[in-house]
C-alpha positions in Angstrom: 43.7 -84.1 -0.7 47.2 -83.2 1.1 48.1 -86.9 2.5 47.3 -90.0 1.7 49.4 -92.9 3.5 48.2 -96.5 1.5 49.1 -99.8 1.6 49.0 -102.0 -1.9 49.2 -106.2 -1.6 47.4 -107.7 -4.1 47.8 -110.8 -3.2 46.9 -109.9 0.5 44.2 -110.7 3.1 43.6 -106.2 2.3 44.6 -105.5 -1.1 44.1 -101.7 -0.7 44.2 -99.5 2.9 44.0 -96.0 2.7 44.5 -93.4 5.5 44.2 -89.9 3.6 43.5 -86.4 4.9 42.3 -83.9 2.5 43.2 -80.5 3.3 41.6 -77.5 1.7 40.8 -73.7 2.3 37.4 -73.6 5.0 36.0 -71.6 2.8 35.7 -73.5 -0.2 32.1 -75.2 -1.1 32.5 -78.7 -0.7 29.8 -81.7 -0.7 30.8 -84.8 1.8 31.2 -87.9 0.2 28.2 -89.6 -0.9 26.6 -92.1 -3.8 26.7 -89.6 -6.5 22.6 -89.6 -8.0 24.0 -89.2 -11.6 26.6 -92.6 -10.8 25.1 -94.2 -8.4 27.7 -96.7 -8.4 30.6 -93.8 -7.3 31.3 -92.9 -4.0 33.2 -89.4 -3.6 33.4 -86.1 -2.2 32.7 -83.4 -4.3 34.2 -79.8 -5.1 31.2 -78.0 -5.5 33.1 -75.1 -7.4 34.8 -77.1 -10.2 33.0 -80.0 -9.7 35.4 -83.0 -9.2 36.8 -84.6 -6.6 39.9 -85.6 -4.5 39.6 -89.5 -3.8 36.7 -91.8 -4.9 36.2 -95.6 -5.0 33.3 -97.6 -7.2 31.5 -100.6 -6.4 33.3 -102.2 -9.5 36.5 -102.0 -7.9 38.2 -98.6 -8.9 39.9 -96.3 -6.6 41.1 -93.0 -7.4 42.9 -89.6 -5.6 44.8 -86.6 -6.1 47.3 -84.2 -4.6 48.1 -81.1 -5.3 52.2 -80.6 -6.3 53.4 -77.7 -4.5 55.3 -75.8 -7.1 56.2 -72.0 -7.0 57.2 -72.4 -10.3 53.7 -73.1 -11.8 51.2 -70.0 -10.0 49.4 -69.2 -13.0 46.0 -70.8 -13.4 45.7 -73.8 -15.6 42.6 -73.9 -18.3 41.9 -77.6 -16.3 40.7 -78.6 -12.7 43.0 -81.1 -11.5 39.9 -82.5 -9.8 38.4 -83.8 -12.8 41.2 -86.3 -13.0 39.8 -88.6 -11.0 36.4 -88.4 -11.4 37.6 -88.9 -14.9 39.4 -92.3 -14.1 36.4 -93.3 -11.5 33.8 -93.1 -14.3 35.5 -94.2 -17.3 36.6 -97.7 -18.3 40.0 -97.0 -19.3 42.8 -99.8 -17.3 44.8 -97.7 -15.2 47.7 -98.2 -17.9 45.6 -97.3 -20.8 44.0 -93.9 -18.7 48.3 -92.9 -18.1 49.0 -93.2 -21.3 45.7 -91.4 -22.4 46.1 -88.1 -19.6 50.4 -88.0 -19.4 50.3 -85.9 -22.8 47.8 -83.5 -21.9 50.0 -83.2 -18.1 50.9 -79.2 -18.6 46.9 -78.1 -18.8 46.6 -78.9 -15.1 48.5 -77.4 -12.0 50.8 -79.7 -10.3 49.7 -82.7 -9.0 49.9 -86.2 -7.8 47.7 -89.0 -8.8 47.0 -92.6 -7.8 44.4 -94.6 -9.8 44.0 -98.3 -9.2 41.8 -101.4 -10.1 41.8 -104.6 -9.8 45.4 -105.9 -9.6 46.8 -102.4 -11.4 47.5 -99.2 -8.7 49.5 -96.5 -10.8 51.1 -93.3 -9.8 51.1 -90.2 -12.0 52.6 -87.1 -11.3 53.0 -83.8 -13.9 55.8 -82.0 -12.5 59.6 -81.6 -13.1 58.9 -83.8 -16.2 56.5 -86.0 -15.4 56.3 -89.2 -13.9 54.1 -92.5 -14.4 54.5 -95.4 -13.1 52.7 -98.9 -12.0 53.4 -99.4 -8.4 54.3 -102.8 -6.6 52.9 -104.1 -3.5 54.4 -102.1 -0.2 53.5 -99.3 1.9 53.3 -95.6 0.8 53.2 -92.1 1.6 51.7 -89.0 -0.9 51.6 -85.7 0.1 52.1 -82.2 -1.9 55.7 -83.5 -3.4 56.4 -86.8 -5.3 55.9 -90.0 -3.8 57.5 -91.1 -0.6 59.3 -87.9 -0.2 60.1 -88.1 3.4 58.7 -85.3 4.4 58.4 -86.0 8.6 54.0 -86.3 8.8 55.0 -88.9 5.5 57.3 -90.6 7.2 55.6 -91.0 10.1 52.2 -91.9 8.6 54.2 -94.7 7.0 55.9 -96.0 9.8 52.5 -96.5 11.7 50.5 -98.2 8.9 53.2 -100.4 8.9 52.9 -101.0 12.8 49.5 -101.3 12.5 49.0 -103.9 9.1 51.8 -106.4 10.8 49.6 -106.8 14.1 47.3 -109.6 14.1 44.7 -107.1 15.1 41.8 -106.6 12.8 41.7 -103.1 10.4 39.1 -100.8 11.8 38.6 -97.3 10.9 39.7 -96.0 14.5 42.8 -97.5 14.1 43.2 -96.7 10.4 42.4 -93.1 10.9 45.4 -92.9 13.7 47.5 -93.0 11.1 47.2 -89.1 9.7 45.8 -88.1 13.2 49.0 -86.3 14.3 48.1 -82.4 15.5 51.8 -81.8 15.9 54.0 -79.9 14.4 57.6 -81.2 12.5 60.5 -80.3 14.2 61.8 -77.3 12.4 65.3 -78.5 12.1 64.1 -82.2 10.4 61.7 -79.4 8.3 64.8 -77.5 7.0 66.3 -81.1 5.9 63.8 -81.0 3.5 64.2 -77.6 2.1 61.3 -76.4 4.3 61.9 -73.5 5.9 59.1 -71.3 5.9 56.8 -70.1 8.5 53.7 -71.7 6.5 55.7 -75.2 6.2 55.6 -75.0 9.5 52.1 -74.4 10.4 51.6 -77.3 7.2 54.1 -80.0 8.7 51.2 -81.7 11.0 49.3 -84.7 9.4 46.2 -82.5 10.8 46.3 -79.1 9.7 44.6 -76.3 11.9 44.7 -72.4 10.6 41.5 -70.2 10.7 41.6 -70.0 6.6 43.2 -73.2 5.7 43.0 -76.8 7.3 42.4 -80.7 7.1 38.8 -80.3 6.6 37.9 -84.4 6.1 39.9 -87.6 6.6 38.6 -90.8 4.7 39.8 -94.1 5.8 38.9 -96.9 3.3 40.3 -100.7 2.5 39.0 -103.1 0.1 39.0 -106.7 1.5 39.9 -110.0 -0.1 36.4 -110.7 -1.5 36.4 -107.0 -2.7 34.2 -105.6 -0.1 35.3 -101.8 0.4 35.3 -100.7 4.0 34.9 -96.2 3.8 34.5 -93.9 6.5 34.9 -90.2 6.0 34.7 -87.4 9.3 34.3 -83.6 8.8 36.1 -81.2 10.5 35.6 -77.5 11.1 38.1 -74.6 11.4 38.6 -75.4 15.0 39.7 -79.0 13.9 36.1 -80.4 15.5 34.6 -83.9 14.2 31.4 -82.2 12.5 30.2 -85.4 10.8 30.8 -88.8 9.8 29.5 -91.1 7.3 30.2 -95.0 7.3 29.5 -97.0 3.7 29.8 -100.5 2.5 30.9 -101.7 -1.2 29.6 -104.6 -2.5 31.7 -106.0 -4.9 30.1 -106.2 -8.8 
């Protein structure tokens, strides 16, 4: 998962929306998000070569997703999957205090990454690089990509800026509207790029919310919400290398 643009509230009529592209070599053997047969109350993708995943919700209420950190820094390969952070959090029991406190010490056995894990009235943000970070979040609107959180990188920025358009309309959430959000094909401006310390060709071709190289590219976007009464709302669409819709799967959540 590459970007995921959320809104937390709550006390809100939509205490969770999420808008979240996940971004991944073509390649790489990957299972669409489904009611897993061995936790049937888990819906996820999953990585079908280390086996975990990159966002999940449960029909008790959890929610879970991950980034990876882009660090040069940290290229050799860690003895953990960063993907089995989540599924971790999405099967256990732990609060999402007690699970940061349980995973910060063991931080330097994974690559870099960024993780948000969330239930009930709790959404936390964990992050293992330059340190280390973890923190409860409050309610607002924010943006995750492969840097901490709410670094304005420009598709960050303006994934923000439109779920904020789009939560203070009176309209109702859907899925088209929600997936709008990280829809953008176009690439950042190469001068607002080098404001960030971006200047490489491959930031370029990386600065769209939608990614499209032959190798490498946004291959799935989920948009998901959980309602006032705890119903979750998910929709995930597969792309191919050509950036074409492939599939789409709609689910309900029944609150517990």
């Amino acid at each position: 998962m590459c970007l995921v643009i959320f809104a937390f509230d709550p006390d809100g009529e939509r205490p969770l929306a999420v808008a979240a592209n996940r971004d991944e070599f073509h390649a790489r053997p990957t299972a669409p998000a489904a009611f897993w047969p061995e936790a049937p109350g888990l819906l996820a993708g999953r990585d079908l070569e280390a086996g975990g995943t990159w966002m999940g919700v449960t029909r008790n209420g959890r929610f879970a997703a991950i980034t990876n950190y882009r660090d040069p820094d940290r290229t050799v390969p860690a003895p953990r999957s960063r993907g089995a952070l989540p599924l971790d959090f999405l099967l256990g029991e732990d609060s999402p205090t007690a699970y940061a406190h349980r995973v910060m010490p063991l931080a330097r056995q994974y690559a870099g990454y960024n993780l948000l894990i969330g239930s009930g009235r709790e959404l936390w943000y964990l992050c293992n690089t330059g340190g280390g970070e973890a923190r409860p979040l409050p309610a607002g609107t924010y943006g995750l990509s492969n840097a901490r959180l709410d670094t304005p990188w420009p598709k960050v920025v303006r994934g923000k800026a439109a779920l904020e358009n789009l939560l203070a309309d009176d309209k109702p959430l859907t899925h088209n509207t929600l997936a709008a959000v990280v829809g953008d094909r176009t690439l950042a401006d190469k001068d607002t790029l080098a404001q960030q310390g971006l200047n490489g060709e491959m930031d370029e071709l990386l600065s769209a919310q939608f990614i499209m190289t032959p190798a490498y590219g946004t291959r799935s976007r989920t948009t998901f919400w959980r309602d006032a009464q705890g119903t979750g709302h998910w929709r995930e669409q597969c792309f191919n290398a050509q950036g074409e819709l492939t599939g789409t799967q709609d689910m309900q959540l029944a609150p517990e």
